[in-house]
C-alpha positions as a printed Julia matrix, in Angstrom:
488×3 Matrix{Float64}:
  25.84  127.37   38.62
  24.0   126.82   35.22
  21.65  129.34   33.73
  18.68  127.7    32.47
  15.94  129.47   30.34
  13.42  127.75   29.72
  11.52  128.34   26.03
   8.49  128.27   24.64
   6.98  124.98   23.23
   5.52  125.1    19.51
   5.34  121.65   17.9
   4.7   118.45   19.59
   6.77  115.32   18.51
   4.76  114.22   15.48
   7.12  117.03   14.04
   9.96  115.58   14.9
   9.27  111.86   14.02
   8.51  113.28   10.37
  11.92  114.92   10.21
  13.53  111.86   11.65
  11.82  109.65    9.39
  11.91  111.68    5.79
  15.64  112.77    5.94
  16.47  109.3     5.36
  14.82  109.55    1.66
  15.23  113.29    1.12
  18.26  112.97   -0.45
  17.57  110.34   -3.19
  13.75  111.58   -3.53
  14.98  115.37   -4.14
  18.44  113.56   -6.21
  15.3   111.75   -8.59
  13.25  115.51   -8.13
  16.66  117.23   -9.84
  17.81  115.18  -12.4
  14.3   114.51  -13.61
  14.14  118.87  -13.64
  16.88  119.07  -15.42
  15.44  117.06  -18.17
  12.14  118.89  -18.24
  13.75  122.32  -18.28
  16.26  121.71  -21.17
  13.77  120.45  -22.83
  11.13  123.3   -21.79
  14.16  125.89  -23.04
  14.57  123.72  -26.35
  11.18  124.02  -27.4
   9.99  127.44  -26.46
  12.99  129.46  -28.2
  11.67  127.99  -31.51
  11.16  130.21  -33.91
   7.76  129.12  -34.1
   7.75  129.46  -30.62
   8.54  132.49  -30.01
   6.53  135.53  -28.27
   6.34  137.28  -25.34
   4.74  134.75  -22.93
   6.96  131.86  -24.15
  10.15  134.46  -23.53
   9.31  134.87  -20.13
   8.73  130.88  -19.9
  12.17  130.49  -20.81
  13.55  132.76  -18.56
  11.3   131.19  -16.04
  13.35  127.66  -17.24
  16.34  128.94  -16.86
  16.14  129.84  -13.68
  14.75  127.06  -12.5
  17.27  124.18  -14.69
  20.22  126.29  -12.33
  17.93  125.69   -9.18
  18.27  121.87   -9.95
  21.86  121.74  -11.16
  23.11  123.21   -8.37
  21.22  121.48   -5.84
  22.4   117.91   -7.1
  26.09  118.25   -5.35
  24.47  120.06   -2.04
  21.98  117.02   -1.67
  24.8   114.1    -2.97
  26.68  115.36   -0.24
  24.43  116.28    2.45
  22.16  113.5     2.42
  23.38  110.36    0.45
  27.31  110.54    0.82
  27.55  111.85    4.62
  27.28  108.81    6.64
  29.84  107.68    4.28
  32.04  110.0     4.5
  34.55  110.93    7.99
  33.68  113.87    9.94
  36.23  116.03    8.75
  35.01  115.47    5.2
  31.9   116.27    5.57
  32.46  119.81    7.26
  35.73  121.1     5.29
  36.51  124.34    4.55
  35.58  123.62    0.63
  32.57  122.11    1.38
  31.82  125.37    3.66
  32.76  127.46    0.92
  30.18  125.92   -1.51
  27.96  125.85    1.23
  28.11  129.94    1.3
  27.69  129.8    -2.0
  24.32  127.51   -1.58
  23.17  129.72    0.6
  22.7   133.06   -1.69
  22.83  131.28   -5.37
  19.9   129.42   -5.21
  17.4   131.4    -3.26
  18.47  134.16   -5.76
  16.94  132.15   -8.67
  13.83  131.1    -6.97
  13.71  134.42   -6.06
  13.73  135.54  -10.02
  11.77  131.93  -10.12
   9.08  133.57   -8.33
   8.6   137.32   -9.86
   8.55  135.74  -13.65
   5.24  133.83  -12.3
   3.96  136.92  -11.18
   4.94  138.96  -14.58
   3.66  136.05  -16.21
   0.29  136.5   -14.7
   0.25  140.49  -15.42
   1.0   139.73  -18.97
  -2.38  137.24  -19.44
  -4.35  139.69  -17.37
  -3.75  142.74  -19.19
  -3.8   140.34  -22.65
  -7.6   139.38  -21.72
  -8.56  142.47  -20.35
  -7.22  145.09  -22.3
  -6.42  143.05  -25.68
  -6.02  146.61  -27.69
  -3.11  147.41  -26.14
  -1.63  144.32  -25.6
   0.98  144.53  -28.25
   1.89  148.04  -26.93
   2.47  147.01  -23.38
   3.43  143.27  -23.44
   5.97  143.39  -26.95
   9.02  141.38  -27.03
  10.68  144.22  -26.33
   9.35  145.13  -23.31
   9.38  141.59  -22.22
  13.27  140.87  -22.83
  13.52  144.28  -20.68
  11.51  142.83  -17.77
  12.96  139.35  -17.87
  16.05  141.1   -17.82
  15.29  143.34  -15.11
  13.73  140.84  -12.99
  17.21  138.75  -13.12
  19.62  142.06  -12.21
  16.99  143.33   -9.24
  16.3   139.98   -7.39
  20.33  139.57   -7.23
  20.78  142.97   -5.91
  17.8   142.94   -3.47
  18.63  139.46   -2.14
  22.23  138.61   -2.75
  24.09  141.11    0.01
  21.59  140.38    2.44
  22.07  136.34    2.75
  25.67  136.71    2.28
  26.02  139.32    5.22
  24.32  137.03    7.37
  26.17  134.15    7.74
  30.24  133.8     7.57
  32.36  130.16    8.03
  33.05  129.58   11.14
  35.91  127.19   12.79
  34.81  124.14   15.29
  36.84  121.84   17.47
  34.83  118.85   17.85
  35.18  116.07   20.02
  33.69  112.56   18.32
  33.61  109.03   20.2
  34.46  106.06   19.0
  31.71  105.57   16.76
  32.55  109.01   15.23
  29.55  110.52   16.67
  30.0   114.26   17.74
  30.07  114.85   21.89
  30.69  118.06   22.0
  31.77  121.24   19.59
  33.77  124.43   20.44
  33.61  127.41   18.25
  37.73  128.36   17.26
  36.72  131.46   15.54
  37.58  134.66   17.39
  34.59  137.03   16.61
  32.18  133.84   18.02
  34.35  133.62   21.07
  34.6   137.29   21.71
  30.8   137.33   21.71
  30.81  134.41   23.68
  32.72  136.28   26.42
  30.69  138.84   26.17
  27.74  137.3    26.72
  29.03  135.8    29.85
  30.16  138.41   31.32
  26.41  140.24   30.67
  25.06  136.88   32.27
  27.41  136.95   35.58
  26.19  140.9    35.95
  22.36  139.6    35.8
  23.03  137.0    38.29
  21.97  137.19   41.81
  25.22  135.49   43.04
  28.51  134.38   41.27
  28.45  131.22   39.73
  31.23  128.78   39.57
  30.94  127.82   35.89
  29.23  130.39   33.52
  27.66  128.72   30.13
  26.41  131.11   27.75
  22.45  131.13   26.95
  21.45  129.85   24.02
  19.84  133.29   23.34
  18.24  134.64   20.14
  21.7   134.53   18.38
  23.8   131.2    20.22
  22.06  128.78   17.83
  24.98  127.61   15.46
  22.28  128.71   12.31
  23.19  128.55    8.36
  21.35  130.02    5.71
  20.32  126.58    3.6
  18.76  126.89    0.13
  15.32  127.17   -0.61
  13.61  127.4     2.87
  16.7   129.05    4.9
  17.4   125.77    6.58
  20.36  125.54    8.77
  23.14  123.31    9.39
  23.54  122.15   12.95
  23.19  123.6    15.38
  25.74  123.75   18.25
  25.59  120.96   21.21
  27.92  122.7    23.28
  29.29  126.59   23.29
  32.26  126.92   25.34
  35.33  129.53   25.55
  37.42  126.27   26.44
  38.73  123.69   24.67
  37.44  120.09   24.61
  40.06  117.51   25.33
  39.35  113.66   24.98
  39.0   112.17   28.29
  37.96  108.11   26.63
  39.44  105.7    24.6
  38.36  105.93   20.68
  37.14  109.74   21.3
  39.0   111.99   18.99
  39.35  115.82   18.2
  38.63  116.99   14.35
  38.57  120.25   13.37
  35.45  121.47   11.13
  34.18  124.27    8.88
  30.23  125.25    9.29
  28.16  128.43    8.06
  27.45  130.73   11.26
  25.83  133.77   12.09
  28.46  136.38   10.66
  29.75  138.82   13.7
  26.99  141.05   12.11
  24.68  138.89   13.22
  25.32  138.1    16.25
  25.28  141.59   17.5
  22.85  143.04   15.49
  19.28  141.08   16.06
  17.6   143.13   14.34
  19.6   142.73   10.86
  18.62  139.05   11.61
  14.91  140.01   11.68
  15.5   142.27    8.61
  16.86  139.2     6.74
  13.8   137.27    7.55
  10.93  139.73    6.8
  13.09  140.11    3.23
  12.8   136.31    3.12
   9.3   136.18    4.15
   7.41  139.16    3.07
   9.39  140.22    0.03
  10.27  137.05   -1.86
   7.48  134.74   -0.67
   4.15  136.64    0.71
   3.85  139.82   -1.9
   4.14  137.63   -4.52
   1.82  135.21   -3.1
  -0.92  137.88   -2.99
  -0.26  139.53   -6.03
  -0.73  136.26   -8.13
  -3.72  135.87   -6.38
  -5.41  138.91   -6.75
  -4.3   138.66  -10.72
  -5.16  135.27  -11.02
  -8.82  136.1    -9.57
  -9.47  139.31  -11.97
  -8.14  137.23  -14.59
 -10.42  134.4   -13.85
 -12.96  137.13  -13.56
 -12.27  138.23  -17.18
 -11.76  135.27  -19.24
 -15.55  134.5   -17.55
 -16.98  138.37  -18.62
 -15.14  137.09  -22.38
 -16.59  134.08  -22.12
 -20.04  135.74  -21.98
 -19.83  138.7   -24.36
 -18.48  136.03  -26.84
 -22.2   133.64  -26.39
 -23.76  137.19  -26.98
 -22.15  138.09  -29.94
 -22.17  134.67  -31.48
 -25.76  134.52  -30.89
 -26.52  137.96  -32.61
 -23.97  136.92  -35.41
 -25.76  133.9   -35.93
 -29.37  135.88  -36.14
 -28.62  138.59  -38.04
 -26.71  136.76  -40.7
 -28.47  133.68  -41.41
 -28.76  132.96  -45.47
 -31.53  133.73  -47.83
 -32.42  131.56  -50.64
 -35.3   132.57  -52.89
 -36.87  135.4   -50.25
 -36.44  132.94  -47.31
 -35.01  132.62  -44.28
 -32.98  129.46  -44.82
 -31.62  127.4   -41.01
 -28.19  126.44  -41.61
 -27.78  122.97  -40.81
 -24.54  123.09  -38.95
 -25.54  123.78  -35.07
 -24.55  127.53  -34.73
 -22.88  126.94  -31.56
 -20.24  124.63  -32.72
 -17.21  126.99  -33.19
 -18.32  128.49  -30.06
 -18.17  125.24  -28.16
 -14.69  125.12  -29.31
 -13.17  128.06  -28.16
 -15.07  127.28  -24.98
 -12.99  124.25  -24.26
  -9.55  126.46  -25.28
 -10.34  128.91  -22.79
 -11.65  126.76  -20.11
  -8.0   124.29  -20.84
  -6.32  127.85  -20.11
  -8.58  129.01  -16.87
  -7.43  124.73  -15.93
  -3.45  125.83  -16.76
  -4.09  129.06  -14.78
  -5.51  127.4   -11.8
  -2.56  124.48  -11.77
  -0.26  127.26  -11.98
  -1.5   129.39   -9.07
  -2.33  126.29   -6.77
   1.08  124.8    -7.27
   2.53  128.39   -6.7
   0.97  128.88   -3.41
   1.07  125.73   -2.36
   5.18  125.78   -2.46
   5.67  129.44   -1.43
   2.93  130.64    1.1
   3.59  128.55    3.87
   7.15  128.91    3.82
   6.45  133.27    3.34
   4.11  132.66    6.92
   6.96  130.02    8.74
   9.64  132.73    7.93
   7.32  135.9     9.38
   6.5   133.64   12.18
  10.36  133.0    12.62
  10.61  137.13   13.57
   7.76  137.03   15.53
   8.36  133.9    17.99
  12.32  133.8    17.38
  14.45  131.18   17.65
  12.74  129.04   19.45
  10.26  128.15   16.72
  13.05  128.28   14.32
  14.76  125.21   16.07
  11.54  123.75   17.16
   9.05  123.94   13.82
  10.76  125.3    10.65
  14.19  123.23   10.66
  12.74  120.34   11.01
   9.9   121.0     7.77
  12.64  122.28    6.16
  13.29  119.29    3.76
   9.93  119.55    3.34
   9.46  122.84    1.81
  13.05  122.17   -0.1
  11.07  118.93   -1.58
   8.01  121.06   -2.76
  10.38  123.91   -4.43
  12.2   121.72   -6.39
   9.16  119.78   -7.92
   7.49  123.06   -8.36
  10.25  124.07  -10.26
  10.16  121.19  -12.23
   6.69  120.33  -12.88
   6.04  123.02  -16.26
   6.83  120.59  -18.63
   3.87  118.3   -17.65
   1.97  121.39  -17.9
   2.67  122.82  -20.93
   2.75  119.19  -22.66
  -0.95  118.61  -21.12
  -2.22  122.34  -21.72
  -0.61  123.15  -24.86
  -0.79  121.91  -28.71
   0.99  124.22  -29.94
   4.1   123.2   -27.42
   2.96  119.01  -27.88
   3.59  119.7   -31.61
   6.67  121.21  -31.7
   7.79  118.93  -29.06
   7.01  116.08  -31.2
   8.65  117.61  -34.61
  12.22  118.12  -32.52
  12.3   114.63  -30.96
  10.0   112.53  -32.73
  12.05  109.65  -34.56
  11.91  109.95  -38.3
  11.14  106.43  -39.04
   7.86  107.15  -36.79
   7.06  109.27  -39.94
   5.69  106.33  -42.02
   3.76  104.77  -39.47
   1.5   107.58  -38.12
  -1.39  109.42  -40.07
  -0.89  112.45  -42.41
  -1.93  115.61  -40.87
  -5.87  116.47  -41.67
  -4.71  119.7   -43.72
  -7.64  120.16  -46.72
  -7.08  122.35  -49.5
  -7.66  125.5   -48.02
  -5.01  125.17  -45.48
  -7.59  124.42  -42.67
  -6.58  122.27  -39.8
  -9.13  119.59  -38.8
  -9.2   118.91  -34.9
  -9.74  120.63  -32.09
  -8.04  121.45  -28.5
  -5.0   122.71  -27.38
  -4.03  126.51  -26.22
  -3.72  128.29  -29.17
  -6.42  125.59  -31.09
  -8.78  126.93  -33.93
 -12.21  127.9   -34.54
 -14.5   130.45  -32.73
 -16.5   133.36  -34.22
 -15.75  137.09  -34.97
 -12.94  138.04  -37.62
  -9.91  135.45  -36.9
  -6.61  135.17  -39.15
  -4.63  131.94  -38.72
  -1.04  132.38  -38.81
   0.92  130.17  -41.1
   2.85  127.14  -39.8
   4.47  124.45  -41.9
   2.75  121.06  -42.17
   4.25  119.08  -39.4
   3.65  122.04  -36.5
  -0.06  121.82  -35.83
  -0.75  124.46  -33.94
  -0.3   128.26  -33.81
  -1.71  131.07  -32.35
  -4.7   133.02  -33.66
  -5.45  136.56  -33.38
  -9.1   136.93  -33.04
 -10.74  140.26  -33.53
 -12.54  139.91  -29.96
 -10.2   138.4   -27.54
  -6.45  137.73  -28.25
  -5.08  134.29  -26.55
  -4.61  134.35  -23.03
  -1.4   132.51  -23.18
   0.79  131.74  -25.4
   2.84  128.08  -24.51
């Protein structure tokens, strides 16, 4: 007699057309993703450890690079492999021990770094909110020194937190499978002892719960029978297991054949210990995706919030500036004849270009993270069955938004920034480009002409411009009422 049990039902097939459909172009979409990430993010760590460059923001940008130019490196091979190669490749190729071993490694390496990936946007965002709101103390609490401690802190905490956890949780286990002629796989029988000692055991609790004997005994695919892996960015799995059987599968047509294979498993931890499973998960969920979620949120409101109350207190002072100060030529009150609101206007566009960056930051951020933080809670709350049924099959999904997330920076900072478009342009600008484009509108006083750009000029209150050489544009200014909100 066969134990059935039936499961819950979750998503309908629209779900799993999508899957069917998109894994198809995953692998050369996220291939294109990666090597167009590694670009941006060499060139993102390039620029910002300029000298000119250099400051506490732009040092946690450039950890936030580095992390992120590892994400793609290491995901080329995994998705080469996975994706474009397998259907090339014979069955015993594409599950070898090697490949299982990098496959552990894929498992822990790269959800590590998003991991870090994840708390530098959040320190990122604590660094412009105190900077706006408390801009006195700024230099006391956001130094370089205190920044190189936190990036450095950020890296050695998220691999201690994270690492043991994802590697206790899966081990590589052995298969027999049997393929048919077309090399399709018919059926797949665990070899490793601890899976078929838990097998047995499992059996054996089924035959007590049974009403009468039955003649053949197949194990439930309970909470811990799916064959699951620990995959990357959104804990995707590898395949799970057709058949789970204590015997061993023997070819009974022409053209089928036997092949022995190497997958990721639940480790013998696992298997016995659900609730280290569900521990796993809330770390996954809650830890590394949801708290940081909120917390950028929150910050990115108040800070939102600020640069607004700024924005304000700056139209009041400029306005009381501009009354009590206006000239007086022979006992009159003279008008001047430049409009009074013109710097103003200008550091009104830089800080509304930096509330723009801020928003593109969070929205990307959130848009990547918090629906994979509330499919991973709702994996410990429904179990496996949504697992199989809803989160596998978005998994390439979610993979696909990580990786452009982490990718994506450049385009901000080269759209956001002058200060980074400059220096950008001075490293890889051809020289011979030099005689052809217009000299740079410095006048004798070492004033810039133009306008835009984080870290532009202009604006009232006492200001002191930082010297730059004549080809970098752009540099910050510390103003005597607000300093810069960021600094890429």
């Amino acid at each position: 007699m066969v134990t059935n049990m039936s499961q819950p039902h979750y998503c309908g097939t629209g779900i799993d057309d999508f899957h069917t459909n998109y894994k198809y172009f995953h692998g050369y979409f996220s291939l294109i993703v990666c090597i167009l990430g590694t670009i941006a993010n060499t060139l993102n760590i390039i620029v910002l450890t300029r000298r000119e460059m250099r400051s506490p923001t732009n040092a946690i940008l450039t950890g936030l690079a580095v992390a992120d130019l590892a994400v793609m490196l290491e995901y080329i091979p995994y998705t080469v492999h996975d994706y474009i190669l397998s259907a090339r490749l014979p069955r015993e190729e594409q599950l070898s021990y090697s490949w299982a071993c990098f496959i552990k490694f894929h498992s822990v390496f790269p959800q590590v770094l998003h991991t870090i990936s994840i708390w530098l946007t959040v320190t990122l965002a604590v660094w412009r909110y105190i900077a706006v709101s408390y801009p006195q103390r700024n230099r006391i609490w956001c130094g370089m020194r205190t920044t190189l401690i936190t990036i450095a802190t950020a890296y050695v905490v998220c691999v201690l937190v994270v690492s043991p956890w994802l590697y206790l949780v899966t081990a590589i286990a052995k298969f027999l499978e049997t393929l048919d002629a077309s090399g399709k796989t018919i059926a797949s029988v665990p070899l490793s002892q601890y899976i078929l000692d838990y097998n047995r055991q499992d059996e054996v609790t089924m035959q007590v719960m049974s009403s009468t004997t039955p003649d053949v005994s197949w194990p439930i695919p309970s909470d811990s029978a799916n064959g699951t892996a620990v995959s990357l960015l959104s804990l995707t799995t590898v395949i799970p297991l057709t058949t789970l059987s204590t015997g061993v599968t023997t070819s009974s047509s022409l053209g089928e054949r036997n092949v022995t294979v190497y997958k990721l498993y639940h480790s013998a931890l696992a298997l016995h210990d659900r609730q280290f499973r569900n521990a796993t998960f809330l770390i996954y969920s809650v830890l590394i995706k949801l708290i940081p979620c909120f917390a950028l949120t929150i910050l990115s409101v108040r800070l939102i919030g600020a640069l607004l109350e700024a924005k304000r207190r700056r139209k009041i002072l400029a306005c009381h500036a501009a009354n009590d100060m206006q000239p007086i030529v022979n006992g009159k009150v003279v008008t001047p004849t430049q409009p009074k609101s013109c710097k103003l206007l200008e550091k009104e566009k830089q800080t509304d270009r930096t509330t723009r960056m801020l928003l593109a930051v969070l929205l990307l951020f959130l848009v990547t993270e918090f629906p994979q933080g509330i499919m991973g809670l709702l994996n410990v709350l429904l179990g496996d069955a949504f697992f199989l049924q809803c989160y596998l099959k978005l998994s390439d999904l979610m993979d696909i938004l990580a990786l452009i997330n982490s990718s994506i920076n450049f385009i901000l900072y080269c759209s956001m920034s002058r200060q980074f478009r400059s220096t950008f342009a001075l490293l890889f600008r051809p020289r011979w480009l030099d005689k052809w484009l217009p000299l740079s509108q410095h006048d004798g006083e070492g004033r810039v002409g133009g306008s835009g750009g984080l870290g532009g000029y202009g604006g009232y209150g006492r200001q002191r411009l930082l010297h730059t050489d004549a080809v970098s544009k752009s540099m910050a200014i510390d103003l005597g009422l607000t300093t810069q909100v960021t600094n890429v």
